[in-house]
C-alpha positions as CSV (number, residue, x, y, z in Angstrom):
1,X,-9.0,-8.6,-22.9
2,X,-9.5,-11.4,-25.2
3,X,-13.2,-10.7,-25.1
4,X,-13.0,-7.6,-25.9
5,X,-10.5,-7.7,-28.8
6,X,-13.1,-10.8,-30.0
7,X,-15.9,-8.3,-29.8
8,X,-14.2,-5.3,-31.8
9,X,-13.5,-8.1,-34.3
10,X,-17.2,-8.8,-34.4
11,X,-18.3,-5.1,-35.1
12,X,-16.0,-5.2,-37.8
13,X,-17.0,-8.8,-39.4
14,X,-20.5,-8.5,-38.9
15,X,-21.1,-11.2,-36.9
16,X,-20.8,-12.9,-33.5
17,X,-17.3,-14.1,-32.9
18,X,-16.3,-16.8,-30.3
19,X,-12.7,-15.8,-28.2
20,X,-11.7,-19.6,-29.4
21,X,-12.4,-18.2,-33.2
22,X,-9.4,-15.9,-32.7
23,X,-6.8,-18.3,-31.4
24,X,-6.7,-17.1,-28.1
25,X,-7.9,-18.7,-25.0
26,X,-10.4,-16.7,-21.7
27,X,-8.1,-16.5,-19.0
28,X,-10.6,-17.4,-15.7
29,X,-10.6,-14.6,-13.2
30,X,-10.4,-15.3,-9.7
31,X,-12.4,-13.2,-7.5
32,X,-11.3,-14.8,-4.5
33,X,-11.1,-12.1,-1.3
34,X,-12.5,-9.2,-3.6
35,X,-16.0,-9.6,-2.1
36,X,-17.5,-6.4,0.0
37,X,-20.6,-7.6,1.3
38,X,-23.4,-5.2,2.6
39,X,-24.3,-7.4,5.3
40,X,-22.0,-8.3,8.5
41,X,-22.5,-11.5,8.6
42,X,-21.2,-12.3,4.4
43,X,-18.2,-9.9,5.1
44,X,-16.8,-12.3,8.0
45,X,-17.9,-15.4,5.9
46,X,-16.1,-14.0,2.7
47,X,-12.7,-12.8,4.9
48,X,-12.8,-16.2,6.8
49,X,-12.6,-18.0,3.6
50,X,-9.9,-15.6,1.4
51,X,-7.6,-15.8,4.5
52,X,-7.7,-19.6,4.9
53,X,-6.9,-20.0,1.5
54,X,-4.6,-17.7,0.2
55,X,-1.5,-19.2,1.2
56,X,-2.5,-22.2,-0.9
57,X,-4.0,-20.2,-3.8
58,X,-2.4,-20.8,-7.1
59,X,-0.1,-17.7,-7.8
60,X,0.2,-18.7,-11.5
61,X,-3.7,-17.9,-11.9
62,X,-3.9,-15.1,-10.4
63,X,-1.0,-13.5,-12.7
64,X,1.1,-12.5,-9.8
65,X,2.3,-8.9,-9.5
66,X,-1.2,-7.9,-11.6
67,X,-3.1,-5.3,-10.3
68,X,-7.1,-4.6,-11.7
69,X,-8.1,-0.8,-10.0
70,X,-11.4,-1.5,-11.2
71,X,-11.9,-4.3,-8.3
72,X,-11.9,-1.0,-6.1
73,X,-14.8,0.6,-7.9
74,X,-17.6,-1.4,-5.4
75,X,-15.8,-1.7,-2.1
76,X,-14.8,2.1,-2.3
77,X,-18.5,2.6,-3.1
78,X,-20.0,1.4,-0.8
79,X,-17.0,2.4,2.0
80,X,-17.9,5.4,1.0
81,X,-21.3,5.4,1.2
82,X,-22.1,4.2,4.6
83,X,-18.5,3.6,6.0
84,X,-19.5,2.0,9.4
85,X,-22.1,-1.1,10.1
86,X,-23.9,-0.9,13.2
87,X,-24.3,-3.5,15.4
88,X,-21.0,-6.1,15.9
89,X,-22.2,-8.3,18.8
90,X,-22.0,-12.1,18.2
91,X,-23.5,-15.5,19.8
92,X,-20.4,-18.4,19.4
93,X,-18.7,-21.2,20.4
94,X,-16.1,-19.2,22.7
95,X,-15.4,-16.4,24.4
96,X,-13.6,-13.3,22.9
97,X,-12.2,-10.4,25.8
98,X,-10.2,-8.1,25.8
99,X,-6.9,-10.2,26.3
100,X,-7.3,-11.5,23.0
101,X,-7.3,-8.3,21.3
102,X,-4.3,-7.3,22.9
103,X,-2.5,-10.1,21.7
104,X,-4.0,-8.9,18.2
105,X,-3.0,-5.4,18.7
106,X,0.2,-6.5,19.2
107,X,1.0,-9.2,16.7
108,X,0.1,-6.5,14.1
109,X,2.1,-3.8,15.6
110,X,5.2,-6.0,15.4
111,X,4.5,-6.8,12.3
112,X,5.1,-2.9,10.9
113,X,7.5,-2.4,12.8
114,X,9.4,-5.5,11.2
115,X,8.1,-4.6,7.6
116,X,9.9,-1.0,8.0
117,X,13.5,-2.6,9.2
118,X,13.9,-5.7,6.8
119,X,10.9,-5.1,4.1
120,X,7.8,-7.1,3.8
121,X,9.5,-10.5,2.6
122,X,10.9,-11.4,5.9
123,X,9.6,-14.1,8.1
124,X,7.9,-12.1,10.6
125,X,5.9,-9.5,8.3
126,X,4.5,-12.1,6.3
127,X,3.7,-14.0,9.2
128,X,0.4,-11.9,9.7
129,X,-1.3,-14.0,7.3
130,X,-1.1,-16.8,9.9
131,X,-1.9,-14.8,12.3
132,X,-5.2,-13.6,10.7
133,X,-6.1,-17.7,9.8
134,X,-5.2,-19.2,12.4
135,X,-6.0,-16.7,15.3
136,X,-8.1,-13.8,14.4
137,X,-10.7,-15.7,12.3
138,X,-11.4,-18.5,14.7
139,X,-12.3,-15.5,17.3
140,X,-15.0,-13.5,14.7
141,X,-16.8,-16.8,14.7
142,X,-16.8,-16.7,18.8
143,X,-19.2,-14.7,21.5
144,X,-18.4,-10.9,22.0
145,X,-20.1,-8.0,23.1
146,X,-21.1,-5.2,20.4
147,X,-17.9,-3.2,22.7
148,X,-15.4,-6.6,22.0
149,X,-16.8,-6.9,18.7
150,X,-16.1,-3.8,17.4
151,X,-12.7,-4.3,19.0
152,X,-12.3,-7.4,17.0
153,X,-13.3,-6.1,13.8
154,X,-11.0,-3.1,13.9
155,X,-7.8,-4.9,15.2
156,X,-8.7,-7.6,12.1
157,X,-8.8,-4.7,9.4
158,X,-5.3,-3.6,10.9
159,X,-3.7,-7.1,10.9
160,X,-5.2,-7.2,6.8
161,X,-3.9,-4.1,6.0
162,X,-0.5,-4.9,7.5
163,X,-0.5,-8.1,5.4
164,X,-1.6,-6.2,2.2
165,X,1.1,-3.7,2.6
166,X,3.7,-6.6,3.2
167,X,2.3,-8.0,0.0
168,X,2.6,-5.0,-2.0
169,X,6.5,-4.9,-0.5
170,X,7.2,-8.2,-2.0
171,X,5.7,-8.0,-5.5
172,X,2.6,-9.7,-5.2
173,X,-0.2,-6.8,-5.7
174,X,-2.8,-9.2,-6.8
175,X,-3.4,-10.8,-3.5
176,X,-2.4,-7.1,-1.5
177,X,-5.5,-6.0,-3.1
178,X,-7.7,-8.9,-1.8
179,X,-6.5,-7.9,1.5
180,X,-7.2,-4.3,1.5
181,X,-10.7,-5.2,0.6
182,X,-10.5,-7.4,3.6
183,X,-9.5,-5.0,5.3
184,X,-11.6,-2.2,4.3
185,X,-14.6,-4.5,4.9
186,X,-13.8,-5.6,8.3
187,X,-13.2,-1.3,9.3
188,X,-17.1,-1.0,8.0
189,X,-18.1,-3.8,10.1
190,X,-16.2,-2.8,13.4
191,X,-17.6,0.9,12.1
192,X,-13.9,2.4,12.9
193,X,-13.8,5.1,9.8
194,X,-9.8,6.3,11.2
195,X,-9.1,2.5,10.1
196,X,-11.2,2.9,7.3
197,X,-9.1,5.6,5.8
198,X,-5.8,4.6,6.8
199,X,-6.9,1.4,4.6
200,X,-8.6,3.5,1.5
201,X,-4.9,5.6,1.6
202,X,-3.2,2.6,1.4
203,X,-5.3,1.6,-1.4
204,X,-4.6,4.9,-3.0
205,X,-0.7,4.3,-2.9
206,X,-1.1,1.2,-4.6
207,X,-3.0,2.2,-7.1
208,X,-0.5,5.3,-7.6
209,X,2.7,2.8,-7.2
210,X,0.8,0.5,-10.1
211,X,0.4,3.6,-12.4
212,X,-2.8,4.7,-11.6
213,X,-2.4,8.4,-10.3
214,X,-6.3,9.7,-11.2
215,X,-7.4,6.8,-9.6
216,X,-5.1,7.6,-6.5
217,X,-6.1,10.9,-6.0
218,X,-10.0,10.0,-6.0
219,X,-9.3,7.2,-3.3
220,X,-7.2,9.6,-1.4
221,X,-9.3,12.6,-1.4
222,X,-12.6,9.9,-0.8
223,X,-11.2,8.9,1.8
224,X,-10.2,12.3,3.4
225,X,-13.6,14.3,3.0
226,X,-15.4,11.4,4.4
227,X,-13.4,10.9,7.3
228,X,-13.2,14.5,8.2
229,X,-14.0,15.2,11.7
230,X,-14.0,11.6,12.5
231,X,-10.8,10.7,12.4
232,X,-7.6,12.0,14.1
233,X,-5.5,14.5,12.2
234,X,-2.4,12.3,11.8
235,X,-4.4,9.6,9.9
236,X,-6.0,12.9,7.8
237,X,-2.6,13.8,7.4
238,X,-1.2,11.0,5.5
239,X,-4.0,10.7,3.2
240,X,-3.4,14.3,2.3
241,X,0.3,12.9,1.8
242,X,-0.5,10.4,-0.6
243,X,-3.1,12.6,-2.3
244,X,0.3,15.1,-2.9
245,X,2.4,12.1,-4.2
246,X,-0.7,11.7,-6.9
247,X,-0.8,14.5,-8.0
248,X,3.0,14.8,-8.7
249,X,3.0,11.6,-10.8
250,X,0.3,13.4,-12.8
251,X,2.1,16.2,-13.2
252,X,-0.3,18.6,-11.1
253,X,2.5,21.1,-9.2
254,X,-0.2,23.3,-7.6
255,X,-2.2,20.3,-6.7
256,X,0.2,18.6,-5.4
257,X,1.6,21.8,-3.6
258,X,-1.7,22.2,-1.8
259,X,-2.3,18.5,-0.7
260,X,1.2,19.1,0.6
261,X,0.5,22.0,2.7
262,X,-2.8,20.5,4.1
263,X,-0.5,17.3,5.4
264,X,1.1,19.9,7.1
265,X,-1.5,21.4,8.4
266,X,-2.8,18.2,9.7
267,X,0.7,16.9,11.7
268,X,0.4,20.6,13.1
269,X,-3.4,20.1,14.8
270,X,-2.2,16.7,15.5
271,X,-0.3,17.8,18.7
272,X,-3.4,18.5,19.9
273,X,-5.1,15.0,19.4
274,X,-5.7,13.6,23.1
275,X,-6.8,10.0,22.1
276,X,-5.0,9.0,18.8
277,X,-4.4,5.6,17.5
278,X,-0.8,4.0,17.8
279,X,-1.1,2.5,14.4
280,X,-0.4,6.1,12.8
281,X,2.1,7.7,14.9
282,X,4.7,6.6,12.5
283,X,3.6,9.4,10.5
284,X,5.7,11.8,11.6
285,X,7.3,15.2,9.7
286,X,10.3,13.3,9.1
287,X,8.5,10.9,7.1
288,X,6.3,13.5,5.3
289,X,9.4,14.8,4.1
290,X,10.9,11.9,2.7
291,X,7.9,11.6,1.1
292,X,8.1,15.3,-0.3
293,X,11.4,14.3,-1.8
294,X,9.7,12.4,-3.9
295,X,7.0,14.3,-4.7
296,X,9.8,17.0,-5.7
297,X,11.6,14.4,-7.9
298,X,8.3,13.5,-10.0
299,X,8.0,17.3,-10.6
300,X,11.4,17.6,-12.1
301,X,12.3,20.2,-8.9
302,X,15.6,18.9,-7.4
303,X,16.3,22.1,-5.7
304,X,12.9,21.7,-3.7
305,X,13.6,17.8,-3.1
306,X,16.9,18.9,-1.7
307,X,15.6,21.0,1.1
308,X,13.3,18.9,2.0
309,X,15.7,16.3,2.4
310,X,17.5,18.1,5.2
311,X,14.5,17.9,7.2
312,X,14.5,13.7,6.3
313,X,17.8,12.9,7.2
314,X,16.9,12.6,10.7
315,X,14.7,9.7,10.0
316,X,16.8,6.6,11.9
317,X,18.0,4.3,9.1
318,X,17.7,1.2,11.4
319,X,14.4,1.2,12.6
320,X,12.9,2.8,8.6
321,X,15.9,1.1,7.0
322,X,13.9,0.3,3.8
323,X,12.4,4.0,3.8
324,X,15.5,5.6,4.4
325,X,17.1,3.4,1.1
326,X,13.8,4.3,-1.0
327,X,15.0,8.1,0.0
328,X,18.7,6.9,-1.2
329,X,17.5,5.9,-4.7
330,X,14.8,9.3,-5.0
331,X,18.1,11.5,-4.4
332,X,20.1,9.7,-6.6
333,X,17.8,10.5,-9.8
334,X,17.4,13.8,-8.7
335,X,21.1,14.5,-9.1
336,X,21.0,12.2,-12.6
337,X,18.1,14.9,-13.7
338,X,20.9,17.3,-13.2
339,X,23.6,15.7,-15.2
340,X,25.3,15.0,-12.0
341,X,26.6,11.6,-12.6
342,X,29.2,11.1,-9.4
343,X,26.5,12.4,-6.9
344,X,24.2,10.0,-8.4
345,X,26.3,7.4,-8.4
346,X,27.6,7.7,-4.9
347,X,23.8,7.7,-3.7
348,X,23.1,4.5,-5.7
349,X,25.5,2.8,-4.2
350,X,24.5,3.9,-1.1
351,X,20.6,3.3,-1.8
352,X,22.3,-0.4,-2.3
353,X,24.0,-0.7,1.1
354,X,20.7,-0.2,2.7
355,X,18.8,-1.9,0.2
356,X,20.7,-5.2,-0.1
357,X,19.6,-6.0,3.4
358,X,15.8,-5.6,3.0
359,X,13.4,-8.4,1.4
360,X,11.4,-6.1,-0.6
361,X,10.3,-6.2,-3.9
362,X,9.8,-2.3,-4.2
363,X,13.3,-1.9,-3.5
364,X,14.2,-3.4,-6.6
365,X,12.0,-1.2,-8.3
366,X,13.6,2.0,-6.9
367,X,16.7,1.0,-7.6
368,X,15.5,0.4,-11.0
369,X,14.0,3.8,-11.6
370,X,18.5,4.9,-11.1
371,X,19.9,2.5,-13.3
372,X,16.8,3.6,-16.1
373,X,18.0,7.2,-15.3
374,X,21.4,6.1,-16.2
375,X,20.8,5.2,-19.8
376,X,23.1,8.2,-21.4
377,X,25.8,7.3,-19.1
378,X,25.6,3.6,-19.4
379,X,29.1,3.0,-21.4
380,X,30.6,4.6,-18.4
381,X,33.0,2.5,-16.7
382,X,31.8,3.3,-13.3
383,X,28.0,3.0,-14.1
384,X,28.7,-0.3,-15.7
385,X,30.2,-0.9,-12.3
386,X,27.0,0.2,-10.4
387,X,24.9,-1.8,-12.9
388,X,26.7,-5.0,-12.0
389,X,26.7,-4.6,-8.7
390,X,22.4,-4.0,-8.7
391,X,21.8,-6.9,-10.4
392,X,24.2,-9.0,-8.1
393,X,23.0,-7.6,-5.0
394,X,19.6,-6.7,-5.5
395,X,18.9,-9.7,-8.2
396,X,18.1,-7.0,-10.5
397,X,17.3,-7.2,-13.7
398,X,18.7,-4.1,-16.6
């Protein structure tokens, strides 16, 4: 930004115009984990490296909580473009079988399952990043088969994508996105496209969660077309999902109607799928309608976000506890949209039962999108209440 408000200066002056002219100081960008190589052998140097130093990288400098979608532009590119390397043998040190994935496998299945109960601050979701330094990475360096290899690769991409979604959780989108990349790069290389678009979908939520809806919908629908007969339907599904949710921020009701419908469509074949990957199968109806809610609530239709709430409520609140207070806070506005000020209030309150429990950054912001809702009502003795009690319990800040 400095540069270009130094160069816009320049047109104007005439002249050529130094950043230091202007009082203003270049702000160094670290590209640290954003690398997508093209060849196999980079990628694994370039993850190696991000993942055994970025619990030691300087937070400060890389303006935590940013989020640049144009460090997508080249690793969607070229995802997209040939979204599976060939070839994932390797001549080590070690031996890598099919034990060691398993322990993988599971380390990054726990791992979800412990981000959706207590959020992706707690000690054991952000414990993946160990896991990826101190086990995975020593193993891509070792001796496996082309069979083990691709093995390896795809339960890697998994365990990065876990950690990038813990990191979007807690706050800290700068670094999620240098682990999507990973991620995404490490899918290519173990040439598993259903990974592949699970990871490019998670991409797309960020960039939708950061205000980037457009840029969501591309990633999603990028991600959908070129998985397409490749990957199970469940994984189609939720991109389809998040393609909807888009498309409501941006105001798009018949878009997001359709991407709707087609997420439907998708859990329906689904029950079909013989061989589907266990990493999805939390993508159920229940959560596509929690999700619906919201996409309801973005297109100022609280009628519509109520029914599908009925079908949501089934979603068990210890297990998804975090998803099920996100739901909390969604309903909450939706009443406030309809001047209903006690409903409201009784599911913020609510919203902060749940909430209060879970390390998660995003919560915060949820519960922030009710007590912004409750501006005209803010002089209320009871919302004054409410507001107290969010920025006691949740640290929040109004």
């Amino acid at each position: 930004m400095p540069a270009l408000v130094a160069r816009a200066l320049a047109e104007r002056l005439g002249r050529p115009l130094e950043v230091a002219e202007i009082g203003m100081s270049v702000v160094r960008e670290n590209a640290e984990g954003l690398d997508f190589a093209r060849e196999t052998a980079n990628a694994v140097r370039h993850a190696v490296q991000f993942w055994s130093t970025v619990d030691h990288m300087d937070r400060r400098a890389l303006l935590t909580r940013s989020f640049a979608v144009a460090a997508y532009a080249t690793p969607v590119t070229r995802w997209l473009g040939v979204p599976a390397d060939t070839g994932s043998a390797h001549h080590g040190s070690h031996h890598v079988g099919r034990s060691d994935l398993d322990e993988l496998w599971q380390a990054a299945d726990e791992a979800q399952r412990w981000d959706s109960k207590y959020g992706g601050g707690s000690w054991r979701s952000s414990s993946v990043t160990d896991c990826l330094t101190r086990r995975a990475a020593p193993l891509l360096h070792g001796s496996y088969s082309d069979e083990i290899g691709k093995g390896l690769f795809s339960v890697t991409a998994e365990l990065a994508r876990v950690a990038g979604w813990s990191a979007v959780d807690t706050g800290h989108h700068d670094i999620a996105q240098r682990h999507f990349v990973q991620a995404l790069r490490m899918a290519k290389a173990g040439g598993n496209v259903e990974i592949g678009c699970h990871v490019m979908t998670n991409m797309a939520l960020q960039a939708l969660l950061r205000g980037y809806p457009s840029e969501a919908i591309d990633m999603a629908q990028g991600a959908y077309d070129r998985s397409r007969g490749r990957a199970a339907h469940r994984v189609l599904g939720f991109a389809k999902l998040i393609e909807a949710r888009a498309h409501a921020k941006a105001n798009d009701a018949r878009s997001a109607s359709a991407a709707l419908s087609a997420s439907e469509r998708c859990l329906e074949q689904a029950e079909n799928d013989l061989d589907e990957p266990g990493w999805i199968r939390y993508f159920t109806h229940t959560r596509l309608s929690a999700d619906a809610v919201e996409v309801h609530r973005d297109l100022r239709n609280p009628a519509a976000a109520w029914r599908w709430n009925t079908q949501a409520d089934t979603m068990d609140p210890d297990s998804y506890a975090r998803s099920v207070g996100l739901r909390m806070t969604v309903l909450a506005t939706t009443h406030l949209q309809q001047r209903d000020l006690d409903q409201g209030l009784k599911l913020g309150h609510r919203a902060v039962d749940i909430l209060g429990r879970i390390a998660s950054a995003r919560a915060r912001d949820y519960v922030a999108d009710i007590t912004a809702t409750l501006a005209p009502w803010r002089r209320d003795r009871p919302v004054a209440e409410f507001l107290h009690r969010a920025r006691t319990e949740l640290a929040l800040v109004s």
